[in-house]
N, C-alpha and C positions, 0 to 999 in steps of 0.2 A: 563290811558285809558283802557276802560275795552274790551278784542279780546272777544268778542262772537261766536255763533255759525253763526249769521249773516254776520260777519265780516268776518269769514272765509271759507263761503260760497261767498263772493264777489272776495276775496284772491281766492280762488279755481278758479272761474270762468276765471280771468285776468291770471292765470296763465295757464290755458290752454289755451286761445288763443293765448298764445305766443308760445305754445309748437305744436298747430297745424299749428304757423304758421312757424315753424322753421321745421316741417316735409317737407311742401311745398317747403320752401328752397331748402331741401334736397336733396328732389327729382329730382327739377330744375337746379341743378348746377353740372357743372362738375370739378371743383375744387373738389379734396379731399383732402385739407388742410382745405377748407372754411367748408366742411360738419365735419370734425373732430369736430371743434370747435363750428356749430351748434347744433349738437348733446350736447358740454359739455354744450350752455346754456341751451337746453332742460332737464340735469341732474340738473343744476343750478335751474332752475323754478321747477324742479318735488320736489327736497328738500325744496323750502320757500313754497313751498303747502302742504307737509309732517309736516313742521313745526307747519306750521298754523292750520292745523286741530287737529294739538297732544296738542296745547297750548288752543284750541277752549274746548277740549275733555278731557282734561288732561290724556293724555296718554303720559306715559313718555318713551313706546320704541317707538312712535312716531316720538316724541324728536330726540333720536336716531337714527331710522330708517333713519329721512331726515338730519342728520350727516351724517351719512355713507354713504348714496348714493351723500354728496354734496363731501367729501374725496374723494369718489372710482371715480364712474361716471364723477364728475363732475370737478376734477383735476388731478388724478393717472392715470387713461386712458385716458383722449386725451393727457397728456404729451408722454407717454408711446409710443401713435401712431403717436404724430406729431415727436417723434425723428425715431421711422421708415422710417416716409413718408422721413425726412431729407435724408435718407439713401438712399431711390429709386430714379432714375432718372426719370421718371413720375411723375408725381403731378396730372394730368390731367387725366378722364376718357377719352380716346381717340374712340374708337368705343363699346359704353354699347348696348346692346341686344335692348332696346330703348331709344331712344336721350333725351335730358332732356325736351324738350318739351312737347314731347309726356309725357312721364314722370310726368310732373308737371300737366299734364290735365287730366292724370289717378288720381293724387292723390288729385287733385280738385274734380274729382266724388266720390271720394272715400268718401272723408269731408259731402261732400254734402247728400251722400246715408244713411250714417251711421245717420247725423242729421235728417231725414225725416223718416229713419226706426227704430232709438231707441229712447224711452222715459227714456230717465235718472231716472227722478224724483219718477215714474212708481218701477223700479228696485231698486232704491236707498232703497224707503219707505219699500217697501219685505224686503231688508236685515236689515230694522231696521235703516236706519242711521237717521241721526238727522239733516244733511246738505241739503239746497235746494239749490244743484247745478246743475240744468240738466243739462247742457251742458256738465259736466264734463265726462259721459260714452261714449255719442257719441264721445267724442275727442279720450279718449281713445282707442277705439274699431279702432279708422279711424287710429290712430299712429301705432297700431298694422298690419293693413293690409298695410301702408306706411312703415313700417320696411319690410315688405315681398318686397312689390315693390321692394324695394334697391334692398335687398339681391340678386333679383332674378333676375334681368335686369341688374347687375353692371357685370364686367368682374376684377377687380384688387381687391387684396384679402382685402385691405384694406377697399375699398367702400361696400362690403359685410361686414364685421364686423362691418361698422357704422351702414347697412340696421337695423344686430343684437341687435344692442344696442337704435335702435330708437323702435324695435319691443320691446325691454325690460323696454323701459321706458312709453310703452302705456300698457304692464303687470303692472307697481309698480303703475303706476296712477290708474288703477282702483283699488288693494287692499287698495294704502293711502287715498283714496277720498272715495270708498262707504264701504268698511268692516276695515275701520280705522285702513289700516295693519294687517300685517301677524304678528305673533308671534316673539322675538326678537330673539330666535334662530336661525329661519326660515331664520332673515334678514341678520343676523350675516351671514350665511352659503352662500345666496345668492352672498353678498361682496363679502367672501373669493373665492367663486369660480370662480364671474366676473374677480378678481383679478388674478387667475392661470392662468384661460383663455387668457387674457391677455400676461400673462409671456410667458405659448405657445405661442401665436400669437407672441410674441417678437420670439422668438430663430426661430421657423418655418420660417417667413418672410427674416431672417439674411441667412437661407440655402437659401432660395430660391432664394435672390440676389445674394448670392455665385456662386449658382449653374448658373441661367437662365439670372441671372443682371437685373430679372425685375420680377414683383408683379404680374403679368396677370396670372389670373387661366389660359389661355388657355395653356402656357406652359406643365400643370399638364397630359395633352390629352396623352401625351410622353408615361406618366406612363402605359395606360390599357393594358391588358396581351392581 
């Protein structure tokens, strides 16, 4: 069977809607074990979309690109964080800056604004691509301002790092989907330093139960001179 550009222009589309609908998740739940692993399937779908378009395109750091993000994103870090989480005794966001309701109806306007204010197809054509997927900037753009949400209304240091990692995966969706990636170095560099990130996040989060027995930035307040 032949993967065209059509085919994965179809592939593009289906897998953003799973990815903006796993931002909503996100934002909605207060489990941070549940959003760990929404996050990893949203690295899951952001890689068979990287795929698709590099096998559409023949771009072989494509190929790669959506390896590496399915390796790093989408199994190396949420193990990483769910052996964390293991370690905290919360699991639970217990009081975020705002509740998950409010939450999930910010990031339903947010879906909604972004669809009605961007034209994909519009922007796609400018850069040259060869894909007719509209929908895929507006997801984009909306996962990006849904990573901010987390980050920004979460209080445990974990559910910010997911916010990070959802705002990072509406970054690689728009480079895989409309400028068919970033250069392979570029991508190479990106892993590795999600990767350290990471590594910090590990040893920091290990002090901080040392020290405070609990993941809540608020503790950090202690520190200001």
């Amino acid at each position: 069977m032949n993967f065209d550009a059509s085919s994965a222009a179809r592939l593009l589309d289906a897998c953003s809607a799973g990815i903006v609908l796993g931002g909503l998740l996100i934002a909605g739940t207060r489990s941070i074990g549940r959003a760990i692993w929404l996050v990893a399937a949203q690295a899951v779908l952001l890689s068979v979309a990287a795929i698709g378009v590099g096998v559409a395109t023949g771009s072989p750091h494509l190929l790669i690109g959506g390896v590496l993000t399915f390796a790093s994103r989408g199994v190396a870090v949420p193990l990483i964080l769910g052996w964390i989480l293991r370690q905290s005794p919360v699991r639970t966001e217990r009081s975020p800056y705002l509740g998950p309701r409010s939450s999930l109806v910010v990031a339903i306007v947010i879906v909604f604004a972004t669809a009605v204010t961007i034209d994909g197809s519009v922007i796609s054509h400018a850069l040259g691509g060869s894909l007719d997927a509209p929908r895929v900037l507006p997801v984009a753009v909306a996962e990006v301002l849904t990573g901010l949400l987390v980050a920004m209304t979460r209080r445990k240091g974990l559910s910010i790092v997911v916010g990070l990692l959802v705002f990072e995966n509406g970054i690689s969706l728009i480079a895989f989907s409309l400028t068919y990636g970033m250069p392979l170095v570029i991508e190479l560099g990106v892993a590795f330093d999600l990767l350290m990130a990471t590594t910090v996040i590990w040893v920091y989060t290990r002090r901080m139960l040392r020290t405070h027995g609990s993941l809540s930035t608020d503790n950090l307040r202690n520190l200001r001179g």
